[in-house]
N, CA, C and O atoms as a MOPAC input file, in Angstrom:
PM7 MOZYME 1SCF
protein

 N      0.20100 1    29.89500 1   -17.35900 1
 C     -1.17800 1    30.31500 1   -17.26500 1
 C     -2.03400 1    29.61500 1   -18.31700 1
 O     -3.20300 1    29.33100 1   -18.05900 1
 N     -1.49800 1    29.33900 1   -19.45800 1
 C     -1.99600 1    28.50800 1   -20.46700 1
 C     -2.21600 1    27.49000 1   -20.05900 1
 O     -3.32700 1    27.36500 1   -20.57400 1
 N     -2.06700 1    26.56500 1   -19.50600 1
 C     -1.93100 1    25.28500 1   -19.04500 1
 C     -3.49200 1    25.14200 1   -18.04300 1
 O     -4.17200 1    24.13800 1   -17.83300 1
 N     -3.70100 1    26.63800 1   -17.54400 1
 C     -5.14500 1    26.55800 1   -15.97400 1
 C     -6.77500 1    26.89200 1   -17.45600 1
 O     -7.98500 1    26.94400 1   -17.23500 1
 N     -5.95100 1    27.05100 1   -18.92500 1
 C     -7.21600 1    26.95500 1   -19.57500 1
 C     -7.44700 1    25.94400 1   -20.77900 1
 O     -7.94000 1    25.88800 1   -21.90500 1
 N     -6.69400 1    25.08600 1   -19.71200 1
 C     -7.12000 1    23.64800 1   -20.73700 1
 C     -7.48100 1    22.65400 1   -19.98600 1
 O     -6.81700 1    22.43700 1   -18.97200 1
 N     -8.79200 1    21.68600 1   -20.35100 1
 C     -9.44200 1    20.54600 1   -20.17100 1
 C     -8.83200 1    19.42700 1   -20.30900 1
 O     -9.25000 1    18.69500 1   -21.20600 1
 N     -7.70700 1    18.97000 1   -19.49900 1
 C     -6.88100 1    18.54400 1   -20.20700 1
 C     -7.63800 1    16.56700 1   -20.55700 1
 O     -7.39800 1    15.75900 1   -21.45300 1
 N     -8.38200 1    16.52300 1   -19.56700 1
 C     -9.22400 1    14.57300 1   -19.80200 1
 C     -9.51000 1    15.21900 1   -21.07000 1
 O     -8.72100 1    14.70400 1   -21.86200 1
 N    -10.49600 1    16.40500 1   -21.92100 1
 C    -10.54600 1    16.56300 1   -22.70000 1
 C     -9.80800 1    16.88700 1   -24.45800 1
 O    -10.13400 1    16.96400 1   -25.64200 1
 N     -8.79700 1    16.97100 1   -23.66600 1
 C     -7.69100 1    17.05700 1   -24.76100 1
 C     -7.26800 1    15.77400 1   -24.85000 1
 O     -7.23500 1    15.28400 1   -25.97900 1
 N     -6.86100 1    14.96500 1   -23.71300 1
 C     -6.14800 1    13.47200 1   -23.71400 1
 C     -6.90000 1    12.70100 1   -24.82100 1
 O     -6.50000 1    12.17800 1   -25.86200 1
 N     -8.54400 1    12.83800 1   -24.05900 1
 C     -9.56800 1    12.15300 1   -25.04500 1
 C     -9.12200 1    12.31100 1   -27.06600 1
 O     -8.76400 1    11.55900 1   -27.97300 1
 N     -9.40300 1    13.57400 1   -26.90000 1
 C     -9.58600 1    13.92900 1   -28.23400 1
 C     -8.25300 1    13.60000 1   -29.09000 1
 O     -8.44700 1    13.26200 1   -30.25700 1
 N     -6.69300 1    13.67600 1   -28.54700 1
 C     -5.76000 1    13.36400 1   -29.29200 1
 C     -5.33100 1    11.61100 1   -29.53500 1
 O     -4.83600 1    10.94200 1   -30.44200 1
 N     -5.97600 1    11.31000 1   -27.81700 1
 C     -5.24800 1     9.62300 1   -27.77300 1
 C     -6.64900 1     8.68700 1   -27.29100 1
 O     -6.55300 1     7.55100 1   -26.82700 1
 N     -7.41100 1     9.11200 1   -27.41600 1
 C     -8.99700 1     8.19200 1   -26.88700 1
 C     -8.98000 1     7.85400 1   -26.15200 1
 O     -9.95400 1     7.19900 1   -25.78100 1
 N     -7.64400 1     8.04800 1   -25.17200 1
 C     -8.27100 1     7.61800 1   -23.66500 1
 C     -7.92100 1     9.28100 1   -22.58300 1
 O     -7.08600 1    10.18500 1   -22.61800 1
 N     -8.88900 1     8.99100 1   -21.89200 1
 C     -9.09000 1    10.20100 1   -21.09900 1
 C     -7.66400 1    11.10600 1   -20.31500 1
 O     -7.21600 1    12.24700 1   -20.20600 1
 N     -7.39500 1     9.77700 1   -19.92800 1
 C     -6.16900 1    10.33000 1   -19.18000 1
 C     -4.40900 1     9.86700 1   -19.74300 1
 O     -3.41600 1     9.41700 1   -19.17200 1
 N     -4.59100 1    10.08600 1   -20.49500 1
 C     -3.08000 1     9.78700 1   -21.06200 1
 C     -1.93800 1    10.88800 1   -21.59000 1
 O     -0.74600 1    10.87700 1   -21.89800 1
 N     -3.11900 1    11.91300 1   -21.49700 1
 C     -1.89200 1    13.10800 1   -21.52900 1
 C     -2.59200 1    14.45500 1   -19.94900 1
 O     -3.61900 1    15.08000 1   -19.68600 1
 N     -1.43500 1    14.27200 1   -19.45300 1
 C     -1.73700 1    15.06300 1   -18.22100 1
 C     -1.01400 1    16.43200 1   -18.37800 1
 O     -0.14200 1    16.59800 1   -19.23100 1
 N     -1.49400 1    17.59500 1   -17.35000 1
 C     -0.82800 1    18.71100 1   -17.68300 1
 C      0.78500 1    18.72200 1   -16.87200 1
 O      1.65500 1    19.56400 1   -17.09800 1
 N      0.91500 1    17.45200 1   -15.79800 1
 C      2.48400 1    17.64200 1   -15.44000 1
 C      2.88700 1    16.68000 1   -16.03900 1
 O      3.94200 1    16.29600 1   -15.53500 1
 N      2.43500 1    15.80700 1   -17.26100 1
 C      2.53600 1    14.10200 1   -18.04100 1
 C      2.18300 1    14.10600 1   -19.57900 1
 O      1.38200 1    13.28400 1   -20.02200 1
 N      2.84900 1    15.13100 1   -20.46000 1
 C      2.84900 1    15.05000 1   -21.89900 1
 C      3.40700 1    13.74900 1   -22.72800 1
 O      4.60700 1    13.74300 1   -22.99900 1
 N      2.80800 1    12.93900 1   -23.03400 1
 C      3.89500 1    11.57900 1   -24.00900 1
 C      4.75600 1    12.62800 1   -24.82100 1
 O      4.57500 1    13.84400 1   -24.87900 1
 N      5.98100 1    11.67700 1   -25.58800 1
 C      6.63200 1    12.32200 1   -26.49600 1
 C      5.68800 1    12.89500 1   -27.53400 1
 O      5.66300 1    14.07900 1   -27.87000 1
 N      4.96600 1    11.99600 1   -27.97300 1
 C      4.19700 1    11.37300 1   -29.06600 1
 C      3.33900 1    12.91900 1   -29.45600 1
 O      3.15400 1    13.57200 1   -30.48300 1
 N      3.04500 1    13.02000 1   -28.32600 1
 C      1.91100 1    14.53500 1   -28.17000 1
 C      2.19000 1    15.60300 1   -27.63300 1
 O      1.32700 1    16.41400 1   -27.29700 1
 N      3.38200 1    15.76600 1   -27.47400 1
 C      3.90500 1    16.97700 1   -27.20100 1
 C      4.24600 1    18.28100 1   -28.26500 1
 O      4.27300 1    19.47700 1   -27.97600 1
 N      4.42800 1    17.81100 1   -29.23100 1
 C      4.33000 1    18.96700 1   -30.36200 1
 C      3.30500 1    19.62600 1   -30.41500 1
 O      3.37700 1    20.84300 1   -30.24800 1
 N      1.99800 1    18.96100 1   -30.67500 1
 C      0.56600 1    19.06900 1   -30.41000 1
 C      0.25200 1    20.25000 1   -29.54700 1
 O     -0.14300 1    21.38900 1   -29.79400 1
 N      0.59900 1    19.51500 1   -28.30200 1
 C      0.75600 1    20.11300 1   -26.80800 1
 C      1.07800 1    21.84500 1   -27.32200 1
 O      0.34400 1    22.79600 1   -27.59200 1
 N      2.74000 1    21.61000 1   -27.27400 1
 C      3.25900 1    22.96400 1   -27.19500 1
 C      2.62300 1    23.62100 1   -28.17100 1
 O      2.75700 1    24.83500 1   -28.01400 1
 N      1.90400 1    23.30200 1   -29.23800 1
 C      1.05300 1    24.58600 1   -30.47900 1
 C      0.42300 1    24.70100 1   -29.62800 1
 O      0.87800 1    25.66800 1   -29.01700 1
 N     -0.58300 1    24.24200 1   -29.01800 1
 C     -2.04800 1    24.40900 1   -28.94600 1
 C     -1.68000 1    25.60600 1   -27.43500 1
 O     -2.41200 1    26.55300 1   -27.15000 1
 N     -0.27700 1    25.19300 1   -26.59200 1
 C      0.07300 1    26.27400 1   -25.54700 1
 C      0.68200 1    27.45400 1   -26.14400 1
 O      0.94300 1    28.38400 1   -25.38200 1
 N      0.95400 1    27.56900 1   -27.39800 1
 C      1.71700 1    28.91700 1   -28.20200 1
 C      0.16200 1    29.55900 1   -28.75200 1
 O     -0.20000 1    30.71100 1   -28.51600 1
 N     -0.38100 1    28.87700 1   -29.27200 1
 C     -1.97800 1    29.94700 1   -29.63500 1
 C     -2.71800 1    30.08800 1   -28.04800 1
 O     -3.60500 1    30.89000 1   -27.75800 1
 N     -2.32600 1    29.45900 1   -27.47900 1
 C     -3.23000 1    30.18200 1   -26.30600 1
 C     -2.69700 1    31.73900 1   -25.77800 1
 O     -3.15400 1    32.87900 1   -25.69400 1
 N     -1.58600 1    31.09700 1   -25.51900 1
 C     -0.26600 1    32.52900 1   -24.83800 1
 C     -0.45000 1    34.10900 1   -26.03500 1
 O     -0.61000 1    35.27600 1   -25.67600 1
 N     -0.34300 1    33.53300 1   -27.55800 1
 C     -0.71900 1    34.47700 1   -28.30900 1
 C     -2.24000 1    35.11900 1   -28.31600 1
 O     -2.40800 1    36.19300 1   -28.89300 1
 N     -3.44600 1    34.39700 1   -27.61300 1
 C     -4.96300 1    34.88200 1   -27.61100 1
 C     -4.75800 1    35.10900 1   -26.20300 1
 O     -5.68400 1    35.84200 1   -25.85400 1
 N     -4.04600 1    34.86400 1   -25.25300 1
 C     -4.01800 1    35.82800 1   -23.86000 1
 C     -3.80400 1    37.34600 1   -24.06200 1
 O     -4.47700 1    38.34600 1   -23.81500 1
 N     -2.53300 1    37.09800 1   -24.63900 1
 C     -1.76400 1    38.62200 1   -24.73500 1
 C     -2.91700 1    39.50500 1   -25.89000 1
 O     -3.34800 1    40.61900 1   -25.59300 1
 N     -3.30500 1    38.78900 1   -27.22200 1
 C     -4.41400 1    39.79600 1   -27.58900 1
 C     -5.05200 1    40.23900 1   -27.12200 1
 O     -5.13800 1    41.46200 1   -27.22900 1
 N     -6.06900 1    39.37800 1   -26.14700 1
 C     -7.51400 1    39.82100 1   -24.81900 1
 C     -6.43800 1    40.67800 1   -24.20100 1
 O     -6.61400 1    41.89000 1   -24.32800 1
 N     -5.40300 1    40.30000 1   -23.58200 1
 C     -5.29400 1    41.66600 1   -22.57300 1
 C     -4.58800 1    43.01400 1   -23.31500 1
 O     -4.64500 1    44.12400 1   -22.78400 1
 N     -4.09300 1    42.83900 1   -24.27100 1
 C     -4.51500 1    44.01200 1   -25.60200 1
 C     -5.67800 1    44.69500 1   -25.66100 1
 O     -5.78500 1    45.91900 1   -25.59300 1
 N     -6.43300 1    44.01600 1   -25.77100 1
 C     -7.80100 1    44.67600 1   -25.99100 1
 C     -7.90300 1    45.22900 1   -24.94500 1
 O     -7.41200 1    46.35800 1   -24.92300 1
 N     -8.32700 1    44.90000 1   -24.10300 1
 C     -8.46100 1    44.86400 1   -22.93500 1
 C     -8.00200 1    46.58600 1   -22.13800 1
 O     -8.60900 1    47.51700 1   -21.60900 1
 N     -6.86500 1    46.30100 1   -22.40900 1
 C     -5.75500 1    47.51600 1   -22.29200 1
 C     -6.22600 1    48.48800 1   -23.00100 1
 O     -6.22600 1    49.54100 1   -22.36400 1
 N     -6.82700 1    48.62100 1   -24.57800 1
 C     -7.07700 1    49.42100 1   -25.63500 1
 C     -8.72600 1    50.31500 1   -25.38900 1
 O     -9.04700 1    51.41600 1   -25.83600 1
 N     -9.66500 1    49.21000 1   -24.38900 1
 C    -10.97300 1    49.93000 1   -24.21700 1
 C    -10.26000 1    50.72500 1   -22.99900 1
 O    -10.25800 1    51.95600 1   -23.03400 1
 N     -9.74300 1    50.13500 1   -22.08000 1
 C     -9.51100 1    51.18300 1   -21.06100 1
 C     -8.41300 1    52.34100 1   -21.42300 1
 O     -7.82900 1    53.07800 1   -20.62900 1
 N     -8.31900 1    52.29900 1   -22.59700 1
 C     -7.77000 1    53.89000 1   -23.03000 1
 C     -8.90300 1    54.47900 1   -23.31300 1
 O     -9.43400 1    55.27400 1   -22.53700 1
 N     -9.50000 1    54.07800 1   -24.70200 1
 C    -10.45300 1    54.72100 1   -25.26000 1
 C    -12.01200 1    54.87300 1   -24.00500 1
 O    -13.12800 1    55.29300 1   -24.30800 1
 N    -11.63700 1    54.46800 1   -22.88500 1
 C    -12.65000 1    55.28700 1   -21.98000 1
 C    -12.40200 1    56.71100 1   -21.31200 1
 O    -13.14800 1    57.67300 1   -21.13200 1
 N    -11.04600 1    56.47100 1   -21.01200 1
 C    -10.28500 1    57.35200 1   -20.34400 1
 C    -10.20400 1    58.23100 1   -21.42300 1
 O    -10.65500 1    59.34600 1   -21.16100 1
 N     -9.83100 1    58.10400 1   -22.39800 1
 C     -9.81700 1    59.50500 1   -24.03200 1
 C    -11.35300 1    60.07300 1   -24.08300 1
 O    -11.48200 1    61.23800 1   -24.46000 1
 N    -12.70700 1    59.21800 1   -23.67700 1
 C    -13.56400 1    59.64600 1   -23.69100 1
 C    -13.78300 1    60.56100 1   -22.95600 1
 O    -14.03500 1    61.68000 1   -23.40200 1
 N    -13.73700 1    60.29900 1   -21.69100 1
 C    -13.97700 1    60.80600 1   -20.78900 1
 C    -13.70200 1    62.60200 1   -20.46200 1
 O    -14.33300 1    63.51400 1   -19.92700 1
 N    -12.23800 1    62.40500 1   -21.21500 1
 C    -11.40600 1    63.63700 1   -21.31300 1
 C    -11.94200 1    64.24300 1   -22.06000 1
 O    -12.13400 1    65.44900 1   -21.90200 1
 N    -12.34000 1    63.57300 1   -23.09900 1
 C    -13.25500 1    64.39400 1   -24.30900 1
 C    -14.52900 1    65.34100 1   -23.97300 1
 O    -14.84600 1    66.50900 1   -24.19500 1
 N    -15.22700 1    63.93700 1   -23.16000 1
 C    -16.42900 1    64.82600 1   -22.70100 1
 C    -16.19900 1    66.23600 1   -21.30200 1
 O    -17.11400 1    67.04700 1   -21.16400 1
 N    -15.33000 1    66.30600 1   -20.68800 1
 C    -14.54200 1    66.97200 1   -20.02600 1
 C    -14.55600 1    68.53200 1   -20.76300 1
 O    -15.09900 1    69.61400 1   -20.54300 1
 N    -13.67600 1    67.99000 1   -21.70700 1
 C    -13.19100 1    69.84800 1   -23.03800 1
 C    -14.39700 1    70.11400 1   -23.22300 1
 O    -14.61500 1    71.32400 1   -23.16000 1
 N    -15.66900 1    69.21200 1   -23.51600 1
 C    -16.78400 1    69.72800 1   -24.24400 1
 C    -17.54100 1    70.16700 1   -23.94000 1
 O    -18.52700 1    70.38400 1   -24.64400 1
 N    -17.30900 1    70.79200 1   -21.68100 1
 C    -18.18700 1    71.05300 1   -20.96200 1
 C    -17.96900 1    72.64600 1   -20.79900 1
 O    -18.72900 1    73.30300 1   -20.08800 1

């Protein structure tokens, strides 16, 4: 899923100056370390957002209940 939120002409650009030299099914050796960090902080800021994510839709549902007792 990491892989559908990356630009990748934009990444190619920025690591090797040419647009297309690192593809998402075509990593060089060279840039693959690179690669796999930049896919380990993504996977770790997915799972936070859907943390969060997970955490308001409690605290609506706790609200809700709240305002419920208080009627």
């Amino acid at each position: 899923m990491s892989k559908d939120l990356i630009k990748w002409s934009e990444l190619s650009r920025k690591l090797s100056g040419s647009d297309n030299s690192i593809r998402k099914n075509k990593i060089p050796k060279k840039y693959k370390r690179k690669v796999n960090r930049l896919l380990w902080i993504l996977d770790l800021w997915e799972h936070w957002a859907n943390e969060l994510e997970t955490m308001d839709i409690i605290d609506g549902i706790i609200s809700e209940s709240d305002s419920e007792i208080m009627k």
